[in-house]
N, C-alpha and C positions, 0 to 999 in steps of 0.2 A: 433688429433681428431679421436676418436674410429672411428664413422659412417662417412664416410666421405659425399659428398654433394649427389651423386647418389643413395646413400642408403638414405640418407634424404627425395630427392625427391620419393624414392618410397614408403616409411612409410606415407609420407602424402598424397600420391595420392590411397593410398588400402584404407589410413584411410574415406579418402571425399566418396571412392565406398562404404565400407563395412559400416563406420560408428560403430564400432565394434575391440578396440583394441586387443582382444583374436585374433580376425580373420586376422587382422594384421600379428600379430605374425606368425603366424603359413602359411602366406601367403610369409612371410619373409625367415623363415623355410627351406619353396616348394624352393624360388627361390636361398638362398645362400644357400648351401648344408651343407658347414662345419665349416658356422658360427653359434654362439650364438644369439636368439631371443633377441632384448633390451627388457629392464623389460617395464612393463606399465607404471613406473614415468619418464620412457627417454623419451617414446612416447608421453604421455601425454605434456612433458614440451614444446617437440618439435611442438606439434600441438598451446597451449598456444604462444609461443613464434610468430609464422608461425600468428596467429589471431590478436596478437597488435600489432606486428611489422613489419609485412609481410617480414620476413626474416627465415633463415632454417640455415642459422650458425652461429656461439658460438656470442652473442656480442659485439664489444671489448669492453676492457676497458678502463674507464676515470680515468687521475689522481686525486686521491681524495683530496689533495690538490693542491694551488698554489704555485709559487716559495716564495708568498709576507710571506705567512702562514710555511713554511719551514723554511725560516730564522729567523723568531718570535719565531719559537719553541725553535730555536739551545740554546739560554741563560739558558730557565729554565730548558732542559734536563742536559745541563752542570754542571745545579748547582742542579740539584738530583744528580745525578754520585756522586759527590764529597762528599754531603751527607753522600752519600748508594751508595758506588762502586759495591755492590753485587746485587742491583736491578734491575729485569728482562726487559726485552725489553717490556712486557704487562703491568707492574705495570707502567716503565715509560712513555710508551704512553699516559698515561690515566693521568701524570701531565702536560703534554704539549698540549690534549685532540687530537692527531695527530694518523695516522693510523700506525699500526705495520710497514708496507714499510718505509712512513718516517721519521719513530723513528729509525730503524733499518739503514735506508741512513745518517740519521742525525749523529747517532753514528760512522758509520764508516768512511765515506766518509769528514763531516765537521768536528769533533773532532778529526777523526784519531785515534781512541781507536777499539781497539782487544779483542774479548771474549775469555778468559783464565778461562783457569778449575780451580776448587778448586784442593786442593792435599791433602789428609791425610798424618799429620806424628802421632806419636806416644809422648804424652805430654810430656813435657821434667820440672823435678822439679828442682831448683835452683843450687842443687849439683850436678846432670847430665852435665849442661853448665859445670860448673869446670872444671868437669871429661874430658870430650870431649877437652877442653881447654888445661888441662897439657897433655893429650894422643896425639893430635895435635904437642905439642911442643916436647915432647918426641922424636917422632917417627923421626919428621923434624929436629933434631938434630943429627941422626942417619949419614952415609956416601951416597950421593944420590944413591947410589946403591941397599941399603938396599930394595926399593923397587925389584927389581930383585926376591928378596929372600923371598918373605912374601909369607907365604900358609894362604887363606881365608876358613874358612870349614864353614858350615851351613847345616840345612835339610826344606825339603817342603813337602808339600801334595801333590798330583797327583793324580787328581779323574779322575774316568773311562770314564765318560762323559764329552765332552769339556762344559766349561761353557758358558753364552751367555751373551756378555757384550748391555745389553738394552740400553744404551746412545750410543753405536757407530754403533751397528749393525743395517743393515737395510734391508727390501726387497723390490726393485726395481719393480713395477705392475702398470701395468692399474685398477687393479680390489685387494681391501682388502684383502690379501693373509688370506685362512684358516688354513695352516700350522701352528702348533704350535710347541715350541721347549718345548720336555718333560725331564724331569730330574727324575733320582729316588728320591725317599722322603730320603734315605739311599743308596747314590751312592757309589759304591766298589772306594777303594782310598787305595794309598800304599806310604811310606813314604821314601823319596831318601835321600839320604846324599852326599856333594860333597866335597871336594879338591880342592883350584885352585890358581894356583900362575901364573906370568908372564909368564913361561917357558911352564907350561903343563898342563891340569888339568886330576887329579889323577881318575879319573871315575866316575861312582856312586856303591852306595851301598846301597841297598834295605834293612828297617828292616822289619821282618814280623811280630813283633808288636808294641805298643808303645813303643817311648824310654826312657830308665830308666838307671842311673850309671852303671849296671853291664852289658847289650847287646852295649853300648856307649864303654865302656872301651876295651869288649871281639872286636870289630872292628875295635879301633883302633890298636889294638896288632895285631890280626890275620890279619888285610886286609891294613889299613894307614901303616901301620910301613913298613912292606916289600914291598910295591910299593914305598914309601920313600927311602929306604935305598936304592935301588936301582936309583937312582938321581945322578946325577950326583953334587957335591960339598953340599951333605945329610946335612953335619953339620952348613952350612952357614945358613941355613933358620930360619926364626922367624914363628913361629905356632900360629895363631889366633883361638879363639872362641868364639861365646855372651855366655851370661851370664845363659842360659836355664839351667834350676835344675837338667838335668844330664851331665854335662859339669860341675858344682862348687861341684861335691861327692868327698871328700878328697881322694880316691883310684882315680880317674879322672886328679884330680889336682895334686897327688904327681907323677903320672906314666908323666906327661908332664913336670913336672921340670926337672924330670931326665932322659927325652931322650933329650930335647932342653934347660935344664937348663937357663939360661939368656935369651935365645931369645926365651922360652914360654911366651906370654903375658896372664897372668893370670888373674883371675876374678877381682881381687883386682885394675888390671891397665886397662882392654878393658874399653871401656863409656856404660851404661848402656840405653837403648832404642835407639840404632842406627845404626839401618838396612841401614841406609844410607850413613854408614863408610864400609859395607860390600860389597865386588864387587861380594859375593854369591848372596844377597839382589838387590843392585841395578840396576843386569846384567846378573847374570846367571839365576836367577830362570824364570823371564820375560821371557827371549829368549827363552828357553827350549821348556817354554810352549806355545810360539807361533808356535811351529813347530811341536812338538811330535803329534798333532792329525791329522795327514795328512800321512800315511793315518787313517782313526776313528780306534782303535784300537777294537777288537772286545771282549778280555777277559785283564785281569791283565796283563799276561805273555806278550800280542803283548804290551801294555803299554809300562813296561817294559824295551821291546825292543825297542821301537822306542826312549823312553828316552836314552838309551845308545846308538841308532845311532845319533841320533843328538848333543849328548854331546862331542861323538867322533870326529865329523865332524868342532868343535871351529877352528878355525886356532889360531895361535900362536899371530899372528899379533892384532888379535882379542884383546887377551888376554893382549900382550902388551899394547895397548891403554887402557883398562881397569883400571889398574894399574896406568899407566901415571894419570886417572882421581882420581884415590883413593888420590896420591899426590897433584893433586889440591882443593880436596873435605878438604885436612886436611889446607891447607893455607886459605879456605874458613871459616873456623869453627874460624880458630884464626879472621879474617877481624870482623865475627861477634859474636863474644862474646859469643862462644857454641852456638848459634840457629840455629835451622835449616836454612838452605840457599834456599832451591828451593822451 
């Protein structure tokens, strides 16, 4: 309770002297020094409230139904749910004609059902499943160690401003916060590239503009290849990448058969829409960017840098379970026939 009962009683006793809510206020003012004046709809409510009720705090509340009317409900919300699994707690109150609390009690408590987020995946067409299918069985035919040795590479955006996720974020207040969170209309954003296998991940790499076959190919020669060769059992690795139109430029593809020969997986064999075979996708890029804006970077460069402290900072172990999940992600894809699983 903002006001508690002593300040109640003194807003109603200036109010019966003054008879004059300004004067209230401001009488309010005089006596708490380094408090907030309540607006005139507090004052007023309280004087209302104080005249039918002859009380001065909150009223409780009654439940607005009974247990007899809860349980009547529980049938016909069940059999909306089943209907319409994706129908809101407001839409379904209003079949059952019950309040938000006991639709929302009814849901969880007598049916035992959990509200679960949608998930976007990326559509998958009929020769996608295939693909994903024989790449699954490919790879799982491999020696179980094979995982060891799989380098996953991908790139992302990283904009200068953290973004604001509106379904999770929230501000805790007594009072409508005025804070608004401002974003540029054209936020400075720089594009990372990573490396990452069970053992280590090979860094990042900043392009300074878009990427296209020729600044693709000129990084992985000049910057992938020599932090590679330097690995420890270089030749044992299989080299992943999606299918992005500077990744399939035939100078791209012919320069990766012939450093990993056999163990490049080529466009022709990766699955086509499946960030979710990617442990760049379904683990680095996340993590990264739950960390790099702490502290808020102030230009690119601090960016930048915070990305490659935190990149640095992966443990290994990290990394290994990661991997471990990519092997069960590919026995998942075979269980369900190419679809997406999660």
């Amino acid at each position: 309770m903002k006001y508690d009962i002593e300040k109640r009683r003194f807003l109603l006793k200036k109010y019966h002297e003054k008879k004059n809510i300004a004067m209230v206020q401001r009488a309010y003012r005089t006596k708490y020094v380094t408090g907030k004046a309540p607006s005139v709809h507090m004052i007023q409510n309280l004087i209302d409230k104080f005249d039918k009720l002859g009380i001065i705090e909150n009223a409780p509340r009654f439940r607005q139904e009974s247990d007899q009317k809860r349980k009547e409900a529980v049938n016909p919300i069940k059999k909306a749910i089943e209907e319409n699994p994706q129908l809101s707690i407001r839409k379904t109150m209003q079949v059952a004609q019950t309040s938000y609390t006991t639709t929302r009690k009814i849901l969880k408590e007598d049916l035992g059902l959990i509200p679960y987020k949608n998930r976007e995946r990326q559509r998958l067409l009929p020769l996608d499943k295939i693909k994903r299918v024989e790449f699954a069985r490919w790879f799982l035919s491999l020696p179980q160690y094979s995982c060891q040795y799989m380098i996953c590479t991908d790139e992302a955006w990283f904009t200068l401003t953290p973004s604001l996720n509106i379904q999770n974020n929230r501000v805790w207040s007594d009072e409508s916060p005025s804070a608004i969170h401002e974003k540029p209309l054209h936020d400075q954003k720089i594009m990372a590239f990573s490396a990452i296998s069970s053992k280590k991940i090979y860094g990042i790499w900043f392009f300074e503009s878009n990427v296209n076959g020729a600044n693709y190919l000129e990084m992985l020669q000049n910057w992938f290849w020599r932090k590679h060769v330097n690995t420890v059992d270089y030749k044992k690795f299989i080299f992943q990448q999606d299918g992005a139109r500077p990744h399939t430029t035939k100078a791209v593809q012919t320069w990766l058969h012939d450093k990993f020969g056999t163990k490049f997986i080529s466009k022709e064999k990766w699955p086509p829409r499946s960030p979710d075979l990617n442990p760049c996708d379904f683990f680095l890029w996340g993590y990264l960017k739950e960390r790099v804006y702490s502290p808020i970077p102030k230009n690119i460069e601090e960016l930048k840098a915070n990305i490659e402290r935190e990149a640095s900072k992966i443990p290994t172990k990290m990394l290994e379970n990661t991997f471990f999940s990519f092997r069960n992600r590919l026995e998942k894809i075979i269980l369900n026939n190419g679809e997406h699983f999660e």
